[in-house]
C-alpha positions as CSV (number, residue, x, y, z in Angstrom):
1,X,-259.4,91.8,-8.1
2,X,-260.4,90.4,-11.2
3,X,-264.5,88.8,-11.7
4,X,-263.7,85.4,-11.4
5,X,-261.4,85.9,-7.8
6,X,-264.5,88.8,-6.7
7,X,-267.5,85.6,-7.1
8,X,-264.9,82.8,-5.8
9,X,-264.3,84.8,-2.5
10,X,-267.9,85.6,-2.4
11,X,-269.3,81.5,-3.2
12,X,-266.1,80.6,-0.4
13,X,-267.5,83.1,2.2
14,X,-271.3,81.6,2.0
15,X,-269.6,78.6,2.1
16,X,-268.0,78.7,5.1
17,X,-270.8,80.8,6.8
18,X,-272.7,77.3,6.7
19,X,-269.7,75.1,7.8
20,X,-268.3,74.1,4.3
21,X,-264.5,74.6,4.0
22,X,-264.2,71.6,1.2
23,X,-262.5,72.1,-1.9
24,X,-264.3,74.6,-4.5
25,X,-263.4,74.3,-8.0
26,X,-264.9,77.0,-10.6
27,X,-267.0,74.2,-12.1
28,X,-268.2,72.7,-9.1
29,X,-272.2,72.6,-8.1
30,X,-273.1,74.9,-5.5
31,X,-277.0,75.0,-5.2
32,X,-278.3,71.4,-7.4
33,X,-275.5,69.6,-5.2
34,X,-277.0,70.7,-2.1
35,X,-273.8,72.5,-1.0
36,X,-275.9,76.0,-0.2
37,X,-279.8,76.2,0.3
38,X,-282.3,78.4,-1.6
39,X,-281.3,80.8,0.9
40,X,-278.1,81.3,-0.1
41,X,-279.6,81.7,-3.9
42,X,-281.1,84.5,-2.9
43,X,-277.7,86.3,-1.3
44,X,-275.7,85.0,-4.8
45,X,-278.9,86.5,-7.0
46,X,-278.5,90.2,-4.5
47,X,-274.8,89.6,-5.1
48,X,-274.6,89.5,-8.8
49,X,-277.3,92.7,-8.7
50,X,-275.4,94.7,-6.2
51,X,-272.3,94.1,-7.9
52,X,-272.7,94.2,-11.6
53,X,-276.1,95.9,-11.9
54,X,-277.8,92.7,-13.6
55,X,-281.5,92.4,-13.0
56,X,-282.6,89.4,-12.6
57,X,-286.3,90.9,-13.2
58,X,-285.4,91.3,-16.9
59,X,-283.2,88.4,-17.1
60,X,-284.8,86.3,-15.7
61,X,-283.5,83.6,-12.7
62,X,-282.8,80.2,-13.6
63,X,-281.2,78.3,-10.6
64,X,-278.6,77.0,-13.5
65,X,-277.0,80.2,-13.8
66,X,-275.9,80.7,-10.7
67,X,-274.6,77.4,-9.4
68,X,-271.0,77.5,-9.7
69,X,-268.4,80.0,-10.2
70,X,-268.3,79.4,-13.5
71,X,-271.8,79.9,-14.5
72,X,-271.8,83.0,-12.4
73,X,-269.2,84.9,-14.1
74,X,-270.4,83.7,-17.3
75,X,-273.8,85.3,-16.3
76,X,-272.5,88.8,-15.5
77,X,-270.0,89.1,-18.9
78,X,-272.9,87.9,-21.1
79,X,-275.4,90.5,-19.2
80,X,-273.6,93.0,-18.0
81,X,-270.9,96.0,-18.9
82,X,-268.3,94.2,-16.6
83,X,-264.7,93.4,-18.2
């Protein structure tokens, strides 16, 4: 399963955990919109540690980088070793 398809399931799932099953595009605001709570932030932020071994200690957690697909997978390629 390639990044992009690995965060997409991942965003759907939290999604639908809190009763959303409306379209997702890639670009589409997940957190600023209101679509997941700060909650949720925190199981993306775990997520993207888990995952791709990116600390977001170092850095550093701007609510911007992880509210869409998108901005997600353009977080891990530009701090981690993932291809």
């Amino acid at each position: 399963m390639n990044l992009k398809s690995r965060v997409r399931d991942f965003i759907r799932g939290l999604l639908s955990a809190n009763g959303d099953t409306g379209d997702l595009a890639d670009h589409d605001s997940i957190l600023i919109s209101g679509r997941l709570q700060s909650i949720d932030a925190v199981e993306i932020v775990v997520f993207v540690e888990e995952s791709f071994g990116i600390d977001f200690a170092k850095v550093g957690f701007d609510r911007e980088r992880i509210d869409s697909v998108d901005a997600i997978c353009t977080l891990i390629e530009a701090t981690s070793q993932y291809h």
